[in-house]
VEXVOLUM-779299 format. One line per 8 residues: number of its first residue (from 1); their letters; for each residue x, y, z of C-alpha. Coordinates in steps of 0.2 Angstrom, whole numbers, plus 5000, padded with zeros to 4 digits. Example, Ala and Ser with C-alpha at 12.3 -4.5 7.8 and 13.67 -1.06 7.14 Angstrom:
BEGIN
1> AS> 5062,4978,5039; 5068,4995,5036
***
This chain:
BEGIN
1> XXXXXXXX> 4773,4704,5196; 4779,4717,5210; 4785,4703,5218; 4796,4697,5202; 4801,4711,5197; 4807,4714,5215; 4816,4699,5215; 4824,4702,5197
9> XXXXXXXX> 4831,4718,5206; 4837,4712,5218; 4850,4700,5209; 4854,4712,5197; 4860,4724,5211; 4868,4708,5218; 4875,4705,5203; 4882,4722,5199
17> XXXXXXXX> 4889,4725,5217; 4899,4710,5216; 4905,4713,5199; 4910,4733,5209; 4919,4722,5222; 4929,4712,5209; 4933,4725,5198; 4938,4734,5215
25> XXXXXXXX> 4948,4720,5221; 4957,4718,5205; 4964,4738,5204; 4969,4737,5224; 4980,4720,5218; 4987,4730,5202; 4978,4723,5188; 4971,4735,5177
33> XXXXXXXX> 4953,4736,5176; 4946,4744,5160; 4934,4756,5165; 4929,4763,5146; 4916,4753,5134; 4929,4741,5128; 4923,4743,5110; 4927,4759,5108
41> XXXXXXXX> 4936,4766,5092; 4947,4781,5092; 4965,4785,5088; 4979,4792,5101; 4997,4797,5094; 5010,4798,5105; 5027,4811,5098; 5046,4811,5105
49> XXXXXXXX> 5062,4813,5101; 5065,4796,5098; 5069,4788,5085; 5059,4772,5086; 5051,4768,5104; 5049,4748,5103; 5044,4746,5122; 5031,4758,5121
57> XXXXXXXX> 5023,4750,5105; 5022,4734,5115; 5013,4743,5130; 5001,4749,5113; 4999,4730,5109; 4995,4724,5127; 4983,4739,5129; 4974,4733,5112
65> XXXXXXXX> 4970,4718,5122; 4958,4726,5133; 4954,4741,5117; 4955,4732,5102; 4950,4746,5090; 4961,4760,5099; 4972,4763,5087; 4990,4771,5094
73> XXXXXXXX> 5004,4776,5086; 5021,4784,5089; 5032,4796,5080; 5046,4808,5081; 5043,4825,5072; 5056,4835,5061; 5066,4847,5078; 5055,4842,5092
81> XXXXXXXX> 5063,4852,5104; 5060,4868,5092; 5044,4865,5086; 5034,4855,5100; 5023,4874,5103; 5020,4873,5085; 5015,4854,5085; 5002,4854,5099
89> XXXXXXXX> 4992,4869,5092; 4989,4860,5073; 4977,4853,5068; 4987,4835,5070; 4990,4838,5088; 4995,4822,5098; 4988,4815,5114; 5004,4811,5124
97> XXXXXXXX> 5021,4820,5121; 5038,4820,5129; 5042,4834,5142; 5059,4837,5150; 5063,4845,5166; 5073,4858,5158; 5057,4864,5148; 5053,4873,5164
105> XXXXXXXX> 5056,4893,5167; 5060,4894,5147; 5047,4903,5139; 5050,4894,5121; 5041,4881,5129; 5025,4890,5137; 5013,4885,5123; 5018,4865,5126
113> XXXXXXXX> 5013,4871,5147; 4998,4877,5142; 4993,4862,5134; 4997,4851,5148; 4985,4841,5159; 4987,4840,5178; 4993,4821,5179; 4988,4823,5198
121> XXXXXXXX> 4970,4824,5196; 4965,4808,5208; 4950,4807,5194; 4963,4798,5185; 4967,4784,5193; 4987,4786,5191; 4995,4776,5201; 5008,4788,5206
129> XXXXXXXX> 5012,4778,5221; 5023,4766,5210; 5035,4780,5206; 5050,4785,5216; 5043,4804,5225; 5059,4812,5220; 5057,4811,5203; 5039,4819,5205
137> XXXXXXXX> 5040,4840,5201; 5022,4845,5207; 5019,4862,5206; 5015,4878,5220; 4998,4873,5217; 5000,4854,5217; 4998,4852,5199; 5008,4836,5192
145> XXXXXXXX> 5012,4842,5173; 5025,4828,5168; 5027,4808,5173; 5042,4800,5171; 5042,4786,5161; 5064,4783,5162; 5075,4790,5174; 5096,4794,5171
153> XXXXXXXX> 5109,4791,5183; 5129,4790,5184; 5143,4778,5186; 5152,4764,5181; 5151,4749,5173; 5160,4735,5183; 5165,4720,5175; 5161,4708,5193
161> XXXXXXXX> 5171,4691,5184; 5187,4702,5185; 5185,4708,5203; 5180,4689,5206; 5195,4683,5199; 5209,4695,5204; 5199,4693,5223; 5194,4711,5223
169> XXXXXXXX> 5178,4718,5231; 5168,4732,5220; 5173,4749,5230; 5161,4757,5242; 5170,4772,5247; 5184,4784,5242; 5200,4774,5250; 5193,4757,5242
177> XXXXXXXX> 5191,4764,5226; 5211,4772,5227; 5215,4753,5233; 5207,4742,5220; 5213,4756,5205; 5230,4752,5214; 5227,4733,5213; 5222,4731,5196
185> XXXXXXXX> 5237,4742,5192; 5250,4730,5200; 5240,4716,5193; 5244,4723,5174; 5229,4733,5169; 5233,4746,5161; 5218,4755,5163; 5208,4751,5179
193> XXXXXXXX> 5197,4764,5175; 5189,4771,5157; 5176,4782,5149; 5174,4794,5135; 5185,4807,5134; 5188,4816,5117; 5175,4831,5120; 5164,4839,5132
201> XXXXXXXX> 5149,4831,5130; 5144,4815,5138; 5163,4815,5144; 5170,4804,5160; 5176,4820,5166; 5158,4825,5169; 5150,4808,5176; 5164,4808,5188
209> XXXXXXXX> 5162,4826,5195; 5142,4829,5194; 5138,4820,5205; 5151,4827,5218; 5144,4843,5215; 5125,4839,5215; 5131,4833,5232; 5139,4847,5238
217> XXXXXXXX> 5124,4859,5233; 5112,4848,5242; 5104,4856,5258; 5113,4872,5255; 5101,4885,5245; 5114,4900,5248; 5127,4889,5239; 5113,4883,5227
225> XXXXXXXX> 5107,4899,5224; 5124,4906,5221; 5129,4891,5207; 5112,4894,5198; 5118,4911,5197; 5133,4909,5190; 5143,4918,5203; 5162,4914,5202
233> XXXXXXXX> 5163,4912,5220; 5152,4897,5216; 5166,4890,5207; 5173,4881,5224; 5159,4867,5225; 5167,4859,5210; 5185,4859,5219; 5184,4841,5228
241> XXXXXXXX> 5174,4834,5212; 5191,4840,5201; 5204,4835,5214; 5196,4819,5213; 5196,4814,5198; 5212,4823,5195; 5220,4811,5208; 5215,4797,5198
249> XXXXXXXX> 5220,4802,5181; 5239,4805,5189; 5240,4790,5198; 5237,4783,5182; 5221,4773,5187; 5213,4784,5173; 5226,4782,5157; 5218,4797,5145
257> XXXXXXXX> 5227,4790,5128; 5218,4772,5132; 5201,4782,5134; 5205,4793,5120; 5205,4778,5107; 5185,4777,5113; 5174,4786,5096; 5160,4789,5107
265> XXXXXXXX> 5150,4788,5125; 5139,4773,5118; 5141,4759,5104; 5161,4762,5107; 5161,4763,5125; 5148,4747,5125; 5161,4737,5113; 5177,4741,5122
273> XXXXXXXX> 5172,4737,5140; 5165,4718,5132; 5181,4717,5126; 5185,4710,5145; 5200,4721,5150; 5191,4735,5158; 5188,4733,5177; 5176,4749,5176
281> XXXXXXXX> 5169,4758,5163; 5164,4778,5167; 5146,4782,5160; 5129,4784,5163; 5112,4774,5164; 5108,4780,5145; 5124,4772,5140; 5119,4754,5149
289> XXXXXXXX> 5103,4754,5141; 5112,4751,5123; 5122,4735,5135; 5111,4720,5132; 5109,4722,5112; 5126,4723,5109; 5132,4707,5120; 5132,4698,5102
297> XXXXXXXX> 5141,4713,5092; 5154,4710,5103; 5166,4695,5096; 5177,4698,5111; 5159,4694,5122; 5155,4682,5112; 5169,4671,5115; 5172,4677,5134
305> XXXXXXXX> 5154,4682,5141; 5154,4690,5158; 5144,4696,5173; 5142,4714,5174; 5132,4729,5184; 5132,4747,5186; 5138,4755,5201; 5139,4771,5209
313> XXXXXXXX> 5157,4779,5208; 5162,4783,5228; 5172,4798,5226; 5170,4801,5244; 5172,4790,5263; 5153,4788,5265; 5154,4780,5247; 5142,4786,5230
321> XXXXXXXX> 5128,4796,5227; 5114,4791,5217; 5109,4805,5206; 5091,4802,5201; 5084,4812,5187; 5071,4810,5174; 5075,4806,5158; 5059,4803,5148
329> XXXXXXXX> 5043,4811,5155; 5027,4810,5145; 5014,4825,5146; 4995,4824,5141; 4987,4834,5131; 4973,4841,5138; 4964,4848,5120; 4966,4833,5111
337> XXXXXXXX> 4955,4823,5106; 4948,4807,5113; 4956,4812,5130; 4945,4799,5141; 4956,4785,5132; 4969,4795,5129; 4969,4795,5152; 4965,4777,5152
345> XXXXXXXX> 4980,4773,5142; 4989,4785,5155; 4983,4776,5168; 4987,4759,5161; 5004,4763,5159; 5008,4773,5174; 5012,4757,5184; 5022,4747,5192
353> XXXXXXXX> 5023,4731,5179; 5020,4741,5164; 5034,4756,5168; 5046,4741,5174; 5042,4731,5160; 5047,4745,5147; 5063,4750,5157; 5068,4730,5154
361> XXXXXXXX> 5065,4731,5136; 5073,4747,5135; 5087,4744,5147; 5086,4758,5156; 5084,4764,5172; 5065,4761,5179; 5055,4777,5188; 5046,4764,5199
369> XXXXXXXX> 5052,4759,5217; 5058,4741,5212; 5077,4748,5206; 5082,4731,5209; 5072,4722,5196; 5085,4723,5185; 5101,4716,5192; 5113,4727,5181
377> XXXXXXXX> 5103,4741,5192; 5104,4733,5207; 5118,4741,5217; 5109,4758,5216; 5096,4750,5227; 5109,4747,5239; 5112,4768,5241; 5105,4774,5258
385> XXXXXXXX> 5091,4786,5256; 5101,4801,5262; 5112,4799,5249; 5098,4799,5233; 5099,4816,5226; 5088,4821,5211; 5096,4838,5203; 5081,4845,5193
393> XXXXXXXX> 5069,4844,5211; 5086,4852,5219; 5083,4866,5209; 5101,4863,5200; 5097,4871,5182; 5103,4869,5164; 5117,4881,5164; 5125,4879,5181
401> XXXXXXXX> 5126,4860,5173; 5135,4866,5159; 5148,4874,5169; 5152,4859,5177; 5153,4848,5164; 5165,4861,5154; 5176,4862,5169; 5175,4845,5172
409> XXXXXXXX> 5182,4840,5155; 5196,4854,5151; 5202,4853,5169; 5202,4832,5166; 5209,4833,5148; 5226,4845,5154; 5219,4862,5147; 5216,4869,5165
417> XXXXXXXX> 5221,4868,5184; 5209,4865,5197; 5211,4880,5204; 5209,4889,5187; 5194,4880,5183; 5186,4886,5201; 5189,4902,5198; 5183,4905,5178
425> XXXX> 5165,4896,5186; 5152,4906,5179; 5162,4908,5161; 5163,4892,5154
***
């Protein structure tokens, strides 16, 4: 019996060890290994601003595969931003919740830190590694209290057919983006280049110059130091930014009462450049996400479809600058309930094919490594390394951003100089 039951032991650890080794192998290659009892009921709800989230309610679908009675749900709350404190000490609190960069240093949001789980804890499992480092914010203490889950960046949408046909290449640096702007010109366009323009926020004016400015700031912590403080003087690190984009406006390469007719940064900014006539359209990345939906709202692409991408603006002679922030970011709850599964689902979703795989459906911008998995992306992948700035790591903060994006648009629109606009930094 010693001898049997020795013998039964023995394949059992056998067994189990190899099983260990599998399950092992399996993580190491990417796959995710469940490691809670698959029968396991409980509920996790997720909150945002959003008003619908259909690429994280598929991830909730794949993850029912492995935990079929985990039952998850999204849901935007009535003023998110206002009442998120309020939300996470009820007695309906959610598991997950969206964070924001700019939640930090404003003491509205303290009670939301306090409920905040340190995403770093190699417990875990994240695999962090996926994730660009420069949109990690750890803390003094090395404490991760937000993941990215989409990122935002700045430039334009090219229209590649019409640089193909008029045998134009899509501009790298400053002098070839003055040439192509003067080729489509002579070629008839009447507005080589186009954006938003009628207010302030979400303007041309402001995805032109931003980055410029983020540029300018970067390495400098007097100078960064001095713009976060408002300090007129400041004012100066916008002045190439301005001049640029003046330049292009009175050469005529950026006709204002074409970009005027545009209602709004997104649907209308979408609809106008598939009309087909718009070498580059000026935006951001949130603004690119809404693209591929309406390909088929668009008559114009409907009848004409077209290859296009979205490219850094090179507003100077070593070319663009990828600006690379976090757009959504997702926090844990660390009171809620069910938080084992509420960190296996965390750790399902923080990785490479899952993040990537929402960012597809979503259109935007992925957090992972692999920015070229989605061609319309692809030229961002193609920015050295020295050239990838992320603002809210910088230290850049909210209302040093504002001041820009004021200046940006009264001195773009006519209301101010460039050199009025440098010296009123710090009262916009």
């Amino acid at each position: 019996m010693k001898k049997l039951l020795s013998a039964v032991l023995a394949v059992l650890l056998i067994i189990g060890s190899a099983a260990a080794f599998s399950r092992a192998r399996a993580e190491s290659a990417g796959a995710f290994q469940p490691r809670l009892d698959p029968a396991t009921s409980c509920e996790i709800k997720v909150i945002g601003s959003y008003s619908n989230f259909e690429a994280l309610e598929a991830e909730f679908d794949k993850f029912n595969t492995y935990y079929p009675d985990v039952e998850l749900s999204y849901m935007k709350p009535d003023d998110y931003n206002n009442l998120l404190g309020t939300v996470l000490e009820s007695d309906n609190a959610p598991n997950i919740f969206f964070s924001y960069q700019w939640m930090f240093g404003n003491e509205m949001y303290q009670q939301a830190f306090d409920h905040m789980e340190d995403l770093a804890d190699p417990q875990l499992g994240l695999d962090l590694g996926c994730l660009r480092s420069s949109l990690l914010r750890y803390e003094a203490d090395g404490r991760l209290l937000m993941v990215p889950i989409f990122a935002r960046n700045y430039g334009m949408l090219v229209n590649n057919d019409l640089f193909a046909k008029e045998g134009l290449r899509v501009p790298g640096t400053w002098d070839e983006l003055l040439a192509v702007c003067a080729a489509f010109l002579d070629k008839g366009y009447a507005s080589p280049m186009m954006g938003y323009s009628a207010d302030a926020s979400g303007c041309m004016m402001n995805s032109l110059v931003y980055p410029d400015v983020v540029a300018a700031l970067a390495g400098d912590p007097e100078a960064l130091r001095a713009a976060n403080a408002l300090e007129p003087t400041a004012g100066e690190y916008m002045r190439h930014g301005l001049e640029a984009m003046t330049q292009l406006i009175k050469n005529g390469y950026i006709n204002l009462e074409k970009c005027n007719e545009i209602g709004d940064n997104y649907t209308q900014v979408i609809l106008r450049f598939f009309e087909g006539d718009v070498p580059m359209m000026i935006c951001t990345g949130d603004t690119v996400s809404g693209t591929e939906k309406r390909e088929s709202q668009s008559e114009a692409f409907s009848k004409s479809p077209f290859t296009y991408s979205f490219a850094p603006i090179p507003l100077s002679d070593a070319g663009g600058y990828f600006i690379d922030s976090p757009s959504v970011q997702f926090s844990v709850n660390k009171t809620c309930e069910n938080l084992d599964m509420t960190n296996e689902f965390m750790r399902f979703l923080i990785s490479r094919q899952e993040l990537n795989e929402m960012a597809s459906i979503k259109r935007l911008l992925t957090t992972t490594t692999d920015l070229s998995f989605d061609a319309v992306y692809a030229p961002f992948s193609q920015v050295p390394a020295e050239r990838n700035l992320c603002p809210e790591l910088m230290g850049i903060t909210d209302p040093l951003a504002v001041q820009v994006r004021n200046a940006s648009y009264l001195v773009g629109s006519g209301a101010l100089t460039v050199d009025e606009a440098v010296s009123r930094y710090g009262s916009f």
